[in-house]
Each structure stands twice: as C-alpha cells, then as structure tokens.
C-alpha positions in Angstrom: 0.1 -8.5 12.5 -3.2 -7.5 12.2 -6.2 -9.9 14.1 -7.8 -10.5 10.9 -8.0 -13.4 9.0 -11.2 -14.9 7.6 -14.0 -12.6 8.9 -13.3 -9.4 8.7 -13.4 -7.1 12.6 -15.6 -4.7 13.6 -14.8 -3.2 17.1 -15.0 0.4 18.1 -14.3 2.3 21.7 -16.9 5.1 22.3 -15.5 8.3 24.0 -18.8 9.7 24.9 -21.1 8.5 22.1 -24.6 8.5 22.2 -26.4 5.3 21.5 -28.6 7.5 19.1 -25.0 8.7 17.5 -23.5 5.1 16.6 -19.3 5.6 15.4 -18.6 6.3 12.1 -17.6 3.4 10.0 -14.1 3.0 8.3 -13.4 0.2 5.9 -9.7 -0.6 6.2 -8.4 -2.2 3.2 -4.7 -2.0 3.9 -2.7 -5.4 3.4 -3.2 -7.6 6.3 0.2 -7.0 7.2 0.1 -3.5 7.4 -3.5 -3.2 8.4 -3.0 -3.0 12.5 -1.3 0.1 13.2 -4.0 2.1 11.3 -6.8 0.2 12.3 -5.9 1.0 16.3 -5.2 4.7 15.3 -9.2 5.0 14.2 -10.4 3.3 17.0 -8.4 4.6 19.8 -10.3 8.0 18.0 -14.0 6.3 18.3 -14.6 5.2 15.0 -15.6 1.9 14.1 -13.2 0.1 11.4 -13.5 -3.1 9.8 -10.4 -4.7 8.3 -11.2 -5.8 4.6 -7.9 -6.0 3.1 -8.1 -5.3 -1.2 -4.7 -7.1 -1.5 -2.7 -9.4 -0.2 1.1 -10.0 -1.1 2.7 -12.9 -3.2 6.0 -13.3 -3.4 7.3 -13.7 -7.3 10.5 -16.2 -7.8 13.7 -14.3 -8.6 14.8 -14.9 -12.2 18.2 -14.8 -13.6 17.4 -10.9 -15.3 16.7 -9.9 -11.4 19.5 -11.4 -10.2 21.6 -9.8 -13.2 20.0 -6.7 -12.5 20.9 -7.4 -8.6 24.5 -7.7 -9.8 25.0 -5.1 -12.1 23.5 -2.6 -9.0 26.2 -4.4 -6.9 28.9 -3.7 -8.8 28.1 0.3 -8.7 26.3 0.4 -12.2 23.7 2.2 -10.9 23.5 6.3 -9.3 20.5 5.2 -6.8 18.3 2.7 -5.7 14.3 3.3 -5.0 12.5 1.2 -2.6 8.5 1.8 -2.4 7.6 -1.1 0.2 8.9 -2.4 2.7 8.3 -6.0 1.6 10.0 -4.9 -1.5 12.8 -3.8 1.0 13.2 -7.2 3.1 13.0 -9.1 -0.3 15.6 -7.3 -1.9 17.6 -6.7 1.4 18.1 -10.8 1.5 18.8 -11.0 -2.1 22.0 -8.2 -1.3 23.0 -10.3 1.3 23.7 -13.1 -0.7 25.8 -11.6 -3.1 27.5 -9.8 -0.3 28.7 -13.3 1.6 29.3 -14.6 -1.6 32.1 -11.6 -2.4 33.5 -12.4 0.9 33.6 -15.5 0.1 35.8 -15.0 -3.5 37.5 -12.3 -1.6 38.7 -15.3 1.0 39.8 -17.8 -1.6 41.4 -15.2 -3.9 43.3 -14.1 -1.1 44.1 -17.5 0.8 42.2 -16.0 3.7 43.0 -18.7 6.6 41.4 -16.2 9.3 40.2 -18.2 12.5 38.2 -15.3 13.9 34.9 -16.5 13.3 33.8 -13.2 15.2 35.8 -11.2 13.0 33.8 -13.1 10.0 30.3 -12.8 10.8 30.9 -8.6 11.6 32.1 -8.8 8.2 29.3 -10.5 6.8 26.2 -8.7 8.2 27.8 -5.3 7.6 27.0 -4.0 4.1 28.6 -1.5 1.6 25.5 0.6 -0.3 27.1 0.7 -3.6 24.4 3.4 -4.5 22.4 6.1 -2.8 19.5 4.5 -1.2 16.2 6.0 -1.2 13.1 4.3 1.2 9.8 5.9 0.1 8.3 5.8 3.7 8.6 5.3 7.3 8.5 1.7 7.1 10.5 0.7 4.5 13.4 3.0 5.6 13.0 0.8 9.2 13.5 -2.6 7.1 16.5 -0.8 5.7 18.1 0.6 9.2 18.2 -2.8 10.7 20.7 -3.5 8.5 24.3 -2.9 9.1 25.6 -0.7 6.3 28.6 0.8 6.6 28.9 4.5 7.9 31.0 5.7 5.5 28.8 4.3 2.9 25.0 6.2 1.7 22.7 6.4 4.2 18.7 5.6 3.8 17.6 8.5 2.7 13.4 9.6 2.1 11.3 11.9 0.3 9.7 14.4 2.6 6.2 13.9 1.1 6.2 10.0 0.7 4.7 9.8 -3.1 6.4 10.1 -6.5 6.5 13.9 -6.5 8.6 13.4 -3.5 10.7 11.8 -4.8 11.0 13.8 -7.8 11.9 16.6 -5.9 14.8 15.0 -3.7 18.6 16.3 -4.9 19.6 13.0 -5.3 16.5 12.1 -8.3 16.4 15.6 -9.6 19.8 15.1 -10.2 19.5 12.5 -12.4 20.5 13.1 -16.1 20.3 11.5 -19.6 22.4 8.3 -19.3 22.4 7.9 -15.4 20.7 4.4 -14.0 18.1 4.1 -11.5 16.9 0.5 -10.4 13.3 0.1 -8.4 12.7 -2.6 -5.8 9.2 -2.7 -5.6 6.0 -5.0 -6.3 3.8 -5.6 -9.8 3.0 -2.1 -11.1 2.6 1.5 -9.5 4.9 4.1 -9.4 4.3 5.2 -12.7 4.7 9.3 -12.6 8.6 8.6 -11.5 9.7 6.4 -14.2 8.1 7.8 -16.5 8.8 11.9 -15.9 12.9 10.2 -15.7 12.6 8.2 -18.5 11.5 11.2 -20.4 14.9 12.7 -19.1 16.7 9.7 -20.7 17.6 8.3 -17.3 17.4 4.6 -17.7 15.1 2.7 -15.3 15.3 -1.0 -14.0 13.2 -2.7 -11.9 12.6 -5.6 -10.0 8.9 -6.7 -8.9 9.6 -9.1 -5.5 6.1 -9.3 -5.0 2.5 -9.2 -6.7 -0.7 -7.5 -5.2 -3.8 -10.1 -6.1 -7.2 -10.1 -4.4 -7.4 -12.1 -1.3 -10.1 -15.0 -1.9 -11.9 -13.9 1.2 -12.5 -10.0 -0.1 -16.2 -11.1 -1.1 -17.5 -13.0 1.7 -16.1 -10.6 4.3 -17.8 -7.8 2.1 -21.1 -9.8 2.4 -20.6 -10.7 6.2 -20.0 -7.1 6.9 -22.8 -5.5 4.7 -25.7 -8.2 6.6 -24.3 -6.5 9.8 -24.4 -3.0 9.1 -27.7 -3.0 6.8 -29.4 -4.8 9.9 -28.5 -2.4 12.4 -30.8 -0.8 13.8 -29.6 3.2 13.8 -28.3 2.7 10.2 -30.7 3.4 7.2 -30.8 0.8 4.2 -30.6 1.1 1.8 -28.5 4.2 2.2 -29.5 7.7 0.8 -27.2 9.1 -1.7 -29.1 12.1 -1.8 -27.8 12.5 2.2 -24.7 13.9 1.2 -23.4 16.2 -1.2 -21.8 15.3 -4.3 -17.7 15.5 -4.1 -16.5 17.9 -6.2 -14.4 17.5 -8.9 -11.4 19.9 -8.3 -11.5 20.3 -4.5 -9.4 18.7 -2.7 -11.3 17.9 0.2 -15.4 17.6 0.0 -18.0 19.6 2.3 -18.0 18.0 5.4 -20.5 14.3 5.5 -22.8 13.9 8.0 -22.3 11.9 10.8 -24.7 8.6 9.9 -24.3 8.6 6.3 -21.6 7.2 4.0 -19.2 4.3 5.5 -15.6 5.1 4.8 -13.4 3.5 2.4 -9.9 3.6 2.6 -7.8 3.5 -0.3 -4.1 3.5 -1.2 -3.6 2.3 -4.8 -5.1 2.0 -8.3 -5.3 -2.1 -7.8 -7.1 -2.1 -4.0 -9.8 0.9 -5.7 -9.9 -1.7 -8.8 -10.2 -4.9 -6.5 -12.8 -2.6 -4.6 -14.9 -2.1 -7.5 -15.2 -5.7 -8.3 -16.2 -6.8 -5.0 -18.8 -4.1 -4.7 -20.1 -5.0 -8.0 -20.9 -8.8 -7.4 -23.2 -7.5 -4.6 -24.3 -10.8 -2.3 -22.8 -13.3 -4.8 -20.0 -15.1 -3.0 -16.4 -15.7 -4.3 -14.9 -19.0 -5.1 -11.5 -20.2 -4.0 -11.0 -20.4 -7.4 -11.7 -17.1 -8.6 -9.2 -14.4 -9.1 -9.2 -11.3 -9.6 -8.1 -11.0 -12.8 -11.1 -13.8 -14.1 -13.3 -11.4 -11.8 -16.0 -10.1 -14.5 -16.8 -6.5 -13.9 -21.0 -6.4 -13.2 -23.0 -3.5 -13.9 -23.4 -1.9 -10.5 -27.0 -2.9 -8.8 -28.9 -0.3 -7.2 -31.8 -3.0 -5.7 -31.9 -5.2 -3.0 -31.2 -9.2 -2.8 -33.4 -11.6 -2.7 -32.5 -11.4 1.0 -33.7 -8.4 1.2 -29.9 -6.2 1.8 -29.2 -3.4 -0.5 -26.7 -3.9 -2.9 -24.3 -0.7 -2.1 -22.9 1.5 -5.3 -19.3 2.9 -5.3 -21.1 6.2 -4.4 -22.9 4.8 -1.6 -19.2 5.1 0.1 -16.8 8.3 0.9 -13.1 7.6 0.4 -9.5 8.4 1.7 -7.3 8.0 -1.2 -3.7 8.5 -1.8 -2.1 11.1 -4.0 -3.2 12.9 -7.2 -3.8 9.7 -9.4 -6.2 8.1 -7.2 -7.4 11.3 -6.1 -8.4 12.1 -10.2 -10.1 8.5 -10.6 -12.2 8.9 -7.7 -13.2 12.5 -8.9 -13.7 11.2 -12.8 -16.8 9.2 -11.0 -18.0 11.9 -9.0 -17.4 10.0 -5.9 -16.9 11.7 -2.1 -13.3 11.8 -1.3 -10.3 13.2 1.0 -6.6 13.3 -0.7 -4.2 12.2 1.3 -0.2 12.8 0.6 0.6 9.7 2.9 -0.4 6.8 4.8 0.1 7.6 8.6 -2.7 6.8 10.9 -2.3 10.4 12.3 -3.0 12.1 8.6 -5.8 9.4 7.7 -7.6 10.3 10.8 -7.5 14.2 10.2 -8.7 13.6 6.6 -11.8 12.2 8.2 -12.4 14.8 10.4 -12.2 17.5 8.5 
C-alpha cells in the first residue's frame, strides 16, 4: 500500500547528485494501490517521484446479468476467460467461489452426503475446477489467480508474453478463437478495446463483466496545486518552464531525442481515462476541487499559459514528458505533439529504462 493519501509525496535518494543537478521529477499516477512498487523502483534510481494517483477504484454491485454471466462461464459455456486487473481478478475470484460452495453444496444434498470430515470439506471447498482456459494479462493479476487452489488437472493461469491486447491476440489459446466460440472479460469500466473488437470482427462472441469503475480521486487537484507551489518555488527549477528547452516529440518515433536533465517533469501514464483525468486537472490550473465534483461534471478549460494571481505558472500538457502505455496512448499523446516514451508494460524495471534512454 502505497504512503499516500491526502498530500501527495515527494522524496528522492541522491546517488552522487550535485546540489546544482536537483533529481529528475516523475509524477506517479498509478492507483494508490498499485502505486508503491513503482514509486520505490524510481527512487531507489535517484529520481524524485510524487504519487498523484489519476484514478482510484470503486467497486460496482454485481447484477443478476453478471451473475448469469458468472454461471453460464461456470457451467463451461465459455472457451476462455480474460482477466486485465488484478482487482478484476480478486472480485471475480470471490464471486467463483460462491458458486463453487454452493455446487458442493447441491452436490451434498442430491447425494445425501452425511460426511463428518470437516477436513475433507473445506479441501474441497477452497480447491477450484477452471471450467475454461484462464488468461491473467500481467504479473499481478496472474499472482491473485495462483493463490487460489485450482485443480492441477484443470487450465492453468496462463499470460501474454507482452502484457497488452496484441499479446493477447497473439496467444494460441485467443488466436484460436473462431466464429461462434465465447470469450468472457473480468475487468473494470472500459479499456481493452483492440481485443474485443479485432474478435468480435471474427464473430467470436464477447461477454464482460465490469467489477470495478476508474473515477477521479477528489484529492487529484489539490495535490496537483500542493505539488506545483513546491516545485515552481524551488530554487534550481525555472518557472515558468521553457518549452522551447526541449525538442518537440516526434510523431512516428517511438522514443523522443533524449530531454535535458532540468526541464520537463515526468508524467506517468497507463490508460486513456488517467491521460483524460490528467488533462482536466492540468487545465483547472490553481482552482481547487470540490468534494463534490467528479470527474465526469469536470468542465474541460482552455489550457492557460499565464501565471495565477499568486504568481505560479499555470503548466500546459506540453510543459510535461510522458511514459505511456501501448500504441493507443502512445498515438493520443503523439496527435498533440507531446514528449513521450512507449512502453509495452508496466514494470518498474521497463518504466525506469524508458526514462533513461
């Protein structure tokens, strides 16, 4: 769990820098939740990172179609089962063990099961039968997976080798896939569009369930504004900054010219809705956010290049570089002329290189 929760943190460990050559800053606007491990990774390297999650997760009740749709993938009506997150993958994971105790359970009265080996019952219980391959788009979400018991001789958690949609596209078990065959997603509100809609265009019918929704934490703005006082006050950082200190990104490349050491913080990006929630919090400048304000009521403000009446610069989209994920981020980034890296996945390790390339 990650130490942030109201203001965002700002910590860096200096190898052998300078006081004249302050750390490069990275924005971090991972989840909350999945924030830490990334955020130790780029300061364990020297750089400075402040935790300002885009999103944060809300759970979304189960209806009776999910719970249909739960049952029909139960009873083997599907050929595999997708899992992009691994909240998606604990939600759904409890969800499959309630249907499972309650088939033991029929299975017991059907059967006049009298069995007084309470040992017996709960192995029985906590060990599930995959009724489908099962497919874990990374690291983590394959590790919420594996702590369940599922049977050996049943499908294993299997994963892309690049963890993105094309990835998945290309594994035996997806590109297998033909007119007629089922597919059901366990993920959250939106994404993982180039999949279902490249299978879909096969006439492999898709189901999903969304466990959870990505919104804008209330705090985005004011942790924004907190950290932008602190980093246009420094003392070794010009402000407002210079976007004509580094070189435009261009719009094919997939990694810009190297950015000089003091100029543009670093933004890090992972989907279509933080880069959206992103935008909106850049563009209400010093203006703080209600409680009451979503981000869907957020109103999109023309972008301010002038300072406050406090005297801070009001930052532009281009007055950041960003780490984005995959080819669809990658081309909205690049349809703004923005500075960029593409990354094919999310681990620390590959963030890091991207930035110091």
């Amino acid at each position: 769990m990650s130490s942030t929760s109201s203001h965002p943190t700002s910590t860096a460990r200096h190898k052998s820098a300078a006081p004249s050559a302050p750390a490069r800053v990275v924005i971090n606007t991972r989840p909350v939740e999945r924030a830490a491990p990334l955020t130790q990774h780029l300061q364990a390297a020297g750089l400075s990172v402040v935790e300002i999650p885009m999103l944060t997760l809300q759970p979304r009740p189960t209806t009776d179609a999910d719970m249909a749709l739960m049952r029909q993938w139960f009873a083997g009506d599907y050929q595999a089962l997708v899992i992009v997150s691994p909240t998606a993958a604990a939600a759904g994971l409890a969800v499959w063990q309630a249907l499972a105790r309650e088939r033991h359970a029929q299975h017991s009265e059907t059967n006049g099961d009298n069995q007084n080996d309470e040992s017996q019952k709960t192995t029985e219980l906590q060990t599930l039968s995959a009724p489908s391959h099962l497919i874990a788009v990374g690291e983590a979400t394959a590790a919420v997976l594996n702590e369940a018991k599922i049977k050996a001789a049943s499908y294993h958690v299997l994963q892309p080798r690049v963890a993105n949609n094309e990835g998945m596209l290309a594994m035996p078990e997806i590109d297998s896939l033909q007119a007629g065959d089922k597919l059901l997603v366990w993920r959250g509100l939106g994404g993982r569009r180039l999949l279902v809609n490249t299978l879909q265009a096969r006439g492999v019918h898709i189901d999903s369930i969304a466990w959870y929704e990505r919104i804008m934490p209330h705090e985005a703005c004011r942790q924004y504004n907190q950290w932008l006082q602190q980093f246009s006050t420094a003392a070794s950082v010009p402000s407002p900054l210079s976007s004509e200190a580094v070189p435009a990104a261009p719009s094919t490349a997939q990694h810009p010219k190297p950015i000089p050491k003091q100029s543009k913080p670093v933004v890090i990006i992972s989907s279509a809705t933080a880069f959206e929630h992103w935008r909106q919090v850049i563009s209400q400048g010093k203006r703080q956010a209600t409680d009451e304000t979503s981000a869907e009521d957020t109103v999109k403000q023309p972008l301010a290049d002038s300072t406050g009446a406090d005297g801070l610069p009001k930052l532009k989209l281009s007055d950041f570089a960003y780490v984005v994920l995959g080819e669809r981020l990658a081309n909205m980034v690049a349809d703004e002329q923005l500075s960029y890296w593409r990354v094919e996945d999310l681990a620390p390790a590959t963030i890091l290189a991207a930035i110091s390339a």
